[in-house]
C-alpha positions as CSV (number, residue, x, y, z in Angstrom):
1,X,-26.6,13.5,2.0
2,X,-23.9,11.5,0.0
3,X,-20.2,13.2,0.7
4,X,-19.7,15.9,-2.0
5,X,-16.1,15.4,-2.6
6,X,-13.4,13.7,-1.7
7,X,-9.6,14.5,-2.4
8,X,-5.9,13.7,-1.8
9,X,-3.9,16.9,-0.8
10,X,-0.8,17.9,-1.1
11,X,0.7,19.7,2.3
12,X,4.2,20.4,1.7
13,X,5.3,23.4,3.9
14,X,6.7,25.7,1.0
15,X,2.9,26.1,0.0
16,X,1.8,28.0,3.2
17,X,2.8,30.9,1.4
18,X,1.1,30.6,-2.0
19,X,3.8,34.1,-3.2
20,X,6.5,31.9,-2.0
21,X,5.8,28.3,-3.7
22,X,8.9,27.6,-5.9
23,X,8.0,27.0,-9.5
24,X,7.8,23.0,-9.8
25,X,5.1,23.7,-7.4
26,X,2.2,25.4,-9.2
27,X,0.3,22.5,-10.3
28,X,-0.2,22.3,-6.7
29,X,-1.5,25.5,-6.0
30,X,-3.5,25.6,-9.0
31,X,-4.7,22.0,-8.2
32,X,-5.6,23.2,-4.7
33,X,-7.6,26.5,-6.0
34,X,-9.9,24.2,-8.5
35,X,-10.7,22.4,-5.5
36,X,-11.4,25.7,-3.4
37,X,-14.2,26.0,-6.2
38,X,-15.1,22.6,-6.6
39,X,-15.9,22.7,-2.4
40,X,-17.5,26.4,-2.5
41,X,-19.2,25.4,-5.6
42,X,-20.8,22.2,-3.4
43,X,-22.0,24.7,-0.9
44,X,-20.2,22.3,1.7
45,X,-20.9,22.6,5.4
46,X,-18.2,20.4,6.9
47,X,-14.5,19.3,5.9
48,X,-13.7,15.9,7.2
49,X,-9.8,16.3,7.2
50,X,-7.3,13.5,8.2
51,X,-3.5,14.7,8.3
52,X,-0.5,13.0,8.2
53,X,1.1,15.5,10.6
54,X,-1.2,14.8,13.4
55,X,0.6,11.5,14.2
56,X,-1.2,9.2,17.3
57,X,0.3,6.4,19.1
58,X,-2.4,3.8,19.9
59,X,-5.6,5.5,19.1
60,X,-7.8,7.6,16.3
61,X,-8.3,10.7,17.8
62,X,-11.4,13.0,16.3
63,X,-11.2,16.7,17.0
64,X,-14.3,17.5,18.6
65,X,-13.6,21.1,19.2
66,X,-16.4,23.5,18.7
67,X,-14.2,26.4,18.0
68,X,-10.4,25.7,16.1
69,X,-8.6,29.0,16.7
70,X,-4.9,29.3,17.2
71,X,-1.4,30.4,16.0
72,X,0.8,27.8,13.8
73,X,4.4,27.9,14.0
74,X,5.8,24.3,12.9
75,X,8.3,22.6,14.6
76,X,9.2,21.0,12.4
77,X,10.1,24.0,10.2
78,X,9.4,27.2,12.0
79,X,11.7,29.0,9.1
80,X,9.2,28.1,6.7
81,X,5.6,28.3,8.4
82,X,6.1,30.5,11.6
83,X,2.9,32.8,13.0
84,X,0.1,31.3,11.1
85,X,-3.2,32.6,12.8
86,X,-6.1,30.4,12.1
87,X,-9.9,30.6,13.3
88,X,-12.2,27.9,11.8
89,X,-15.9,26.5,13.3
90,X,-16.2,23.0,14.5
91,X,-18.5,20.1,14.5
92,X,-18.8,18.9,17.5
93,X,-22.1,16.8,16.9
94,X,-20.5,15.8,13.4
95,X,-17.7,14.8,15.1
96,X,-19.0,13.0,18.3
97,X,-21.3,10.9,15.4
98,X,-18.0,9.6,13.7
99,X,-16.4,9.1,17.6
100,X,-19.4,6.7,18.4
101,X,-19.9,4.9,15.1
102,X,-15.5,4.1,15.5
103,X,-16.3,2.6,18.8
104,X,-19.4,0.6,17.7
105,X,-17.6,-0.9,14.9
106,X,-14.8,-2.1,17.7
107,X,-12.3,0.6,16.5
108,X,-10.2,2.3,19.1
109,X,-11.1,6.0,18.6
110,X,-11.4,9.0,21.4
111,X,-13.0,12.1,20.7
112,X,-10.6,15.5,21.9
113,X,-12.3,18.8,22.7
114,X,-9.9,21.0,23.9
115,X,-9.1,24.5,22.5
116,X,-5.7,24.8,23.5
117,X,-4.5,22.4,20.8
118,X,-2.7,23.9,18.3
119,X,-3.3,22.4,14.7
120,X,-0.4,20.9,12.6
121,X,0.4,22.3,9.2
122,X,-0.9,18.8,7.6
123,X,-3.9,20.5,8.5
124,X,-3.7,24.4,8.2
125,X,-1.3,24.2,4.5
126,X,-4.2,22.9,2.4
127,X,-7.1,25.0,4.5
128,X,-5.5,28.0,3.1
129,X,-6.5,26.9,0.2
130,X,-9.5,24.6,0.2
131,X,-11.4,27.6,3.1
132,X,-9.8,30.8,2.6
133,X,-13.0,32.6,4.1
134,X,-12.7,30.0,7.1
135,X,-16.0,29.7,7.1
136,X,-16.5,26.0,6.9
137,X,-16.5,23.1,9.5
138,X,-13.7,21.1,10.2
139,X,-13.8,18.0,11.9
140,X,-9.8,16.8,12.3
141,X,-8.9,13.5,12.1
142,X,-5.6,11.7,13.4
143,X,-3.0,9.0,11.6
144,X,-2.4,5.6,14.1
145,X,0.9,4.7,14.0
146,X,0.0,1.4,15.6
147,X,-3.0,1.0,13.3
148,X,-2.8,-1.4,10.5
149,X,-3.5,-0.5,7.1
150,X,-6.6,-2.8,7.2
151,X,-7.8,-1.2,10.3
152,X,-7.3,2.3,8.9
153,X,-9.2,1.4,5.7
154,X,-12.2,0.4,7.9
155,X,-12.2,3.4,9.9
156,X,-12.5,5.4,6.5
157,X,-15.2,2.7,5.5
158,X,-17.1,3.9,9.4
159,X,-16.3,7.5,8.5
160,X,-18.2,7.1,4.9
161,X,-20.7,5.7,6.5
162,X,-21.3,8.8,9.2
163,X,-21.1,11.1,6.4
164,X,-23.4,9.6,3.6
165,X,-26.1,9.3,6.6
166,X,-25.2,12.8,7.7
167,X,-27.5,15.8,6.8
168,X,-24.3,17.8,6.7
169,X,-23.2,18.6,2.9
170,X,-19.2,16.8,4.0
171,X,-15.8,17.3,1.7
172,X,-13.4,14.1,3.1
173,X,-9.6,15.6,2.6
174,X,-6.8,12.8,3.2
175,X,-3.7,15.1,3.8
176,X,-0.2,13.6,2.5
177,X,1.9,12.3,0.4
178,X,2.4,9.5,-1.9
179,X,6.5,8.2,-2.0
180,X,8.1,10.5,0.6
181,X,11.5,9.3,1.4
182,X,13.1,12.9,2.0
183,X,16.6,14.3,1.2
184,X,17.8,18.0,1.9
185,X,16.9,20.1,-1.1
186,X,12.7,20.5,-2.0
187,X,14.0,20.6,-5.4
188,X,14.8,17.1,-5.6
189,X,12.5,14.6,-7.3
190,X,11.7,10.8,-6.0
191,X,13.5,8.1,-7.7
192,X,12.6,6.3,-10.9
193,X,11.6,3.8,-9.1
194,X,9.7,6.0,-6.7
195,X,8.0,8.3,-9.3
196,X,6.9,5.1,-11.5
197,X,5.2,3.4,-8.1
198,X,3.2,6.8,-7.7
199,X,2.9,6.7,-11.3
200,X,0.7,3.0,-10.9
201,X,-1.0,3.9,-7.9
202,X,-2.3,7.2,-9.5
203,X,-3.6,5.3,-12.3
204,X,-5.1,2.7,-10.9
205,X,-7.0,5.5,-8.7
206,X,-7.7,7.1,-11.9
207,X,-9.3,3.8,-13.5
208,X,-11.6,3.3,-10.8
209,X,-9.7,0.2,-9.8
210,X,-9.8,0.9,-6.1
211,X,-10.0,-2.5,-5.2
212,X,-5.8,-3.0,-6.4
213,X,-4.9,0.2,-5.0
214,X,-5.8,-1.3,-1.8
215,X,-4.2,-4.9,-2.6
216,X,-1.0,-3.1,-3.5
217,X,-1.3,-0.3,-0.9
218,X,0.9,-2.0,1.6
219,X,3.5,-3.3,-0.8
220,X,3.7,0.5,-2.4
221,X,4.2,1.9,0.8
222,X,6.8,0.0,1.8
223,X,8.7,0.3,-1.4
224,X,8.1,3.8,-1.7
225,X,8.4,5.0,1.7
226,X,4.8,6.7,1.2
227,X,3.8,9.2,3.9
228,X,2.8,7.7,7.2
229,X,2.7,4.0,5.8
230,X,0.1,4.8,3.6
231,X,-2.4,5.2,6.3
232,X,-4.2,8.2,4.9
233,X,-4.3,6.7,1.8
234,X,-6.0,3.2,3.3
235,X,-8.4,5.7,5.1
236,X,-9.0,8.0,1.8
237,X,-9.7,4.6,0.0
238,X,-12.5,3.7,2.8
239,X,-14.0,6.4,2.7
240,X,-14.1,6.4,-1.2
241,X,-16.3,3.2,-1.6
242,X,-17.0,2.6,-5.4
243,X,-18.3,4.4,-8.2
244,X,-16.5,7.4,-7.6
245,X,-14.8,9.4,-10.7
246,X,-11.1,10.3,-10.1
247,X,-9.5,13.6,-11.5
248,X,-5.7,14.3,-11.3
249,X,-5.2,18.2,-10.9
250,X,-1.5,17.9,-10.5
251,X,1.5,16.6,-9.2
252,X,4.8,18.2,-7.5
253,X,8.3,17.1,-5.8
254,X,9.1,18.4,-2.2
255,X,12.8,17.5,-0.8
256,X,12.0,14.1,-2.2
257,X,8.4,13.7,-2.1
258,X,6.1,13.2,-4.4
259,X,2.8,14.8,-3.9
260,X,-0.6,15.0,-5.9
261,X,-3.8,17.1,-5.9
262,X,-6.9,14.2,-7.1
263,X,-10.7,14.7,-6.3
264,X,-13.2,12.0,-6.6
265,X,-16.9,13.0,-7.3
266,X,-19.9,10.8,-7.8
């Protein structure tokens, strides 16, 4: 089976409560709903879901848990997402596949199966949303601080490959931001600057031109303080390949931050 969808999310913590989104924010949720759709409409078994918030050190860790059950209170912001129960299924065979073809391809990856880890809200804010019923897979993917961009981009090109070989029906979700230098206030807006570097990197997403979004990755990171060094983005952008149809379903500021709902079908 070839991957059924892929998509950039948008996590930002004042969406865990879809009644209490502020108003600058529903593109979002209505971004994240058509996707909810688009996935249940794609009869998807698995979600293949790598978060900004699940921050590693030195490796690529791949949530092999068969069972993802828990209660979310972010540290981060416990006034905003505090006593968030979620149960989901796991893949561990999905999962120990992607584990094995990292380490073939020479990519420092370990495989975690342990129920007592509590997800991050990278991962349980757009869930909400995408798996309401929370009745789909997930297979939960780490960001490598101490991976390059390069190497991150060829772990999404190992994950593509595990999926499009899979018999599993798989949804990819990268989980972050684009420019996220934050200031106190989620009303505030990037910069000029910062808006009109998302702006470019959205189109050329949106052109099909996947090969300069990855030229200019690490330069627009850097400039735009993009979430994580851009390292979901490099893995999104492996795992996209080419020939892939981009739509752009919204886009919404967060203390700062810019953030954008965009699917890519075949």
């Amino acid at each position: 089976m070839s991957i059924e969808l892929a998509l950039l999310a948008a996590h930002v913590p004042s969406l865990c409560y879809e009644e209490r989104a502020p108003e600058f924010q529903k593109e979002l949720v209505k971004g994240l709903h058509i996707m909810r759709e688009r996935i249940e409409k794609a009869k998807a078994d698995a979600i293949v879901l790598i978060s900004c918030h699940f921050p590693t050190t030195f490796h690529h860790y791949v949530d092999a848990t068969p069972r993802h059950s828990g209660v979310l209170t972010a540290m981060e912001c416990p006034d905003l997402i505090s006593d968030v129960p979620y149960d989901y299924p796991g893949d561990q065979g999905l999962a120990d596949e992607l584990v094995a073809a990292g380490l073939s391809a020479n990519l420092p990856i370990i495989g975690v199966n342990d129920p007592t880890y509590i997800w991050d809200y990278g991962t349980v804010v757009p869930l909400r949303y995408l798996a309401p019923q929370q009745d789909i897979a997930v297979v939960n993917l780490s960001v490598c601080l101490a991976a390059s961009l390069e190497e991150t981009f060829r772990w999404g090109q190992t994950i593509r490959g595990v999926l499009e070989n899979s018999d599993k029906r798989a949804v990819f979700v990268s989980s972050g931001a684009l420019s996220h230098r934050l200031v106190r206030g989620r009303h505030h807006r990037p910069s000029l600057m910062e808006k009109a570097l998302d702006d470019q990197f959205v189109e050329y997403l949106l052109t099909g031109d996947y090969a300069t979004a990855r030229d200019t990755l690490e330069q627009y990171s850097k400039l735009a303080g993009v979430e994580s060094g851009g390292r979901h983005l490099a893995a999104l952008l492996g795992v996209l390949g080419d020939g892939r149809k981009a739509e752009y379903w919204g886009y919404g500021q967060s203390s700062g931050s810019g953030n954008a709902i965009i699917s890519f079908a075949s």
